[in-house]
C-alpha positions, -999 to 999 in steps of 0.1 A, spaced: -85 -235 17 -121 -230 26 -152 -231 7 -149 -190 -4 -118 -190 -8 -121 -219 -32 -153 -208 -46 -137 -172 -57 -102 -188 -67 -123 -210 -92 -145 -177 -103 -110 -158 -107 -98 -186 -129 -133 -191 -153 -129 -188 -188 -140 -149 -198 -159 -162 -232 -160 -133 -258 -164 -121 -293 -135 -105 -314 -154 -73 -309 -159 -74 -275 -125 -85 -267 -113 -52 -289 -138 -26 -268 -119 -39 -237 -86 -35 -253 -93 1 -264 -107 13 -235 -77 -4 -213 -54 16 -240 -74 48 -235 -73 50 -198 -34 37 -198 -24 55 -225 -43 87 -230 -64 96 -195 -40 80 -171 -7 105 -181 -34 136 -185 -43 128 -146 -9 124 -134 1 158 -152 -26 174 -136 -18 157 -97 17 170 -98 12 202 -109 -19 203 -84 15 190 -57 37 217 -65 12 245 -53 17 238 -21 -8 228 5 -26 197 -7 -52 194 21 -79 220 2 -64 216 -33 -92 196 -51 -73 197 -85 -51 172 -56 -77 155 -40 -101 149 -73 -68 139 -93 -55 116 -69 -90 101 -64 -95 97 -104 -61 82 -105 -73 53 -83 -102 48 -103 -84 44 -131 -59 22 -118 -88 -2 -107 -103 -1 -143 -72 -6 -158 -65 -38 -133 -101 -51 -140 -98 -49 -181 -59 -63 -179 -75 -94 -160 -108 -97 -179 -81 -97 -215 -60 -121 -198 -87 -142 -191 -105 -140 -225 -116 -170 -249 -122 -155 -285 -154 -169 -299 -160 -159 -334 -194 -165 -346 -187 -163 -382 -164 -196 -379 -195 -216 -364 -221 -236 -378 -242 -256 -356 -283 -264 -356 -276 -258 -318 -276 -232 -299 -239 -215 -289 -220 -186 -274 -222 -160 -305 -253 -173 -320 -280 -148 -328 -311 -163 -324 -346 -153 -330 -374 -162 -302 -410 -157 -300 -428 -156 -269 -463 -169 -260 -479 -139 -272 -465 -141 -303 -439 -112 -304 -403 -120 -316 -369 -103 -310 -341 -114 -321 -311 -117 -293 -272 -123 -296 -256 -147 -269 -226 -127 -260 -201 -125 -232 -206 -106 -198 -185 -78 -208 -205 -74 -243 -242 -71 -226 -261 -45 -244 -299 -54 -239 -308 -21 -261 -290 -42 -288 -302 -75 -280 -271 -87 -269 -275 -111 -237 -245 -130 -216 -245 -167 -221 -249 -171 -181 -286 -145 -183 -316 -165 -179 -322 -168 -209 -293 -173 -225 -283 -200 -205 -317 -219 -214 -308 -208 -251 -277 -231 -252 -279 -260 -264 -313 -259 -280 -328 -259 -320 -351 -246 -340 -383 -255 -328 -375 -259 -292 -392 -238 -266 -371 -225 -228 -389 -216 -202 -376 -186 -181 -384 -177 -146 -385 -138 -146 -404 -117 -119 -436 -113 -136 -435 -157 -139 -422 -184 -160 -424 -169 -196 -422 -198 -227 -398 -191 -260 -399 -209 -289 -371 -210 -312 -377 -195 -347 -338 -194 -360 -305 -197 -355 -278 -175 -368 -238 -171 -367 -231 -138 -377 -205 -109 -368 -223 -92 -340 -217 -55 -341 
């Protein structure tokens, strides 16, 4: 095995953190697209087949095309579900930082925002919700109250201090 190969079969195998939420967006969307879009497209692809020439027939061509991405969604959720760790932040208490904390930070300036350290397939940035492998939430992990990360973003290195630490169900 060489060094990419090895590299990706060790990505393919990493833990898919997540919270109870998360991990039940990905299971209703995978039962959406298998269960309610998937059958609606196939309907529409063989009745598109039976009208003879399928060269020009774009109910066809877009069906058979949407049927594919679908099958690549549904693939991608089935593995990311397989793969999941549940987290649930209202079973933790910790002064550190960990996956499912919501923690508020401050930077230099002075401005706070509060942010949730969630899984890949939770990130929301509207909501405040950051992957545990972001910049910052890597730098988050691990730290208290009264710590302060440094982050390298493209405008520089910004400095947050920790202000508090919070396990809570994060909608």
């Amino acid at each position: 095995m060489n060094k990419s190969t090895a590299k990706l079969s060790a990505k393919i195998k990493e833990k898919n953190y997540i919270t109870p939420k998360g991990l039940l967006k990905l299971q209703e969307e995978l039962h959406q697209l298998a269960r309610g879009e998937r059958p609606e497209v196939t309907k529409t692809v063989a009745w598109a087949a039976s009208n003879g020439d399928r060269s020009e027939n774009a109910d066809y061509i877009y069906g058979k095309k949407r049927l594919r991405e679908i099958d690549r969604r549904v693939r991608f959720l089935t593995h990311r579900i397989d793969l999941a760790v549940i987290v649930d932040p209202t079973t933790l208490t910790s002064d550190k930082v960990q996956f499912g904390a919501s923690v508020l930070i401050a930077d230099e300036e002075g401005v706070s925002r509060s942010v949730s350290i969630v899984g890949v397939d939770e990130i929301d940035t509207n909501k405040g919700f950051i992957s545990w492998r972001s910049p910052i939430g890597s730098s988050l992990i691990g730290k208290e109250v009264g710590d302060t990360i440094e982050v390298r973003t493209p405008k520089g290195i910004i400095t947050f201090e920790i202000l508090e630490i919070i396990y809570r169900e994060i909608n």
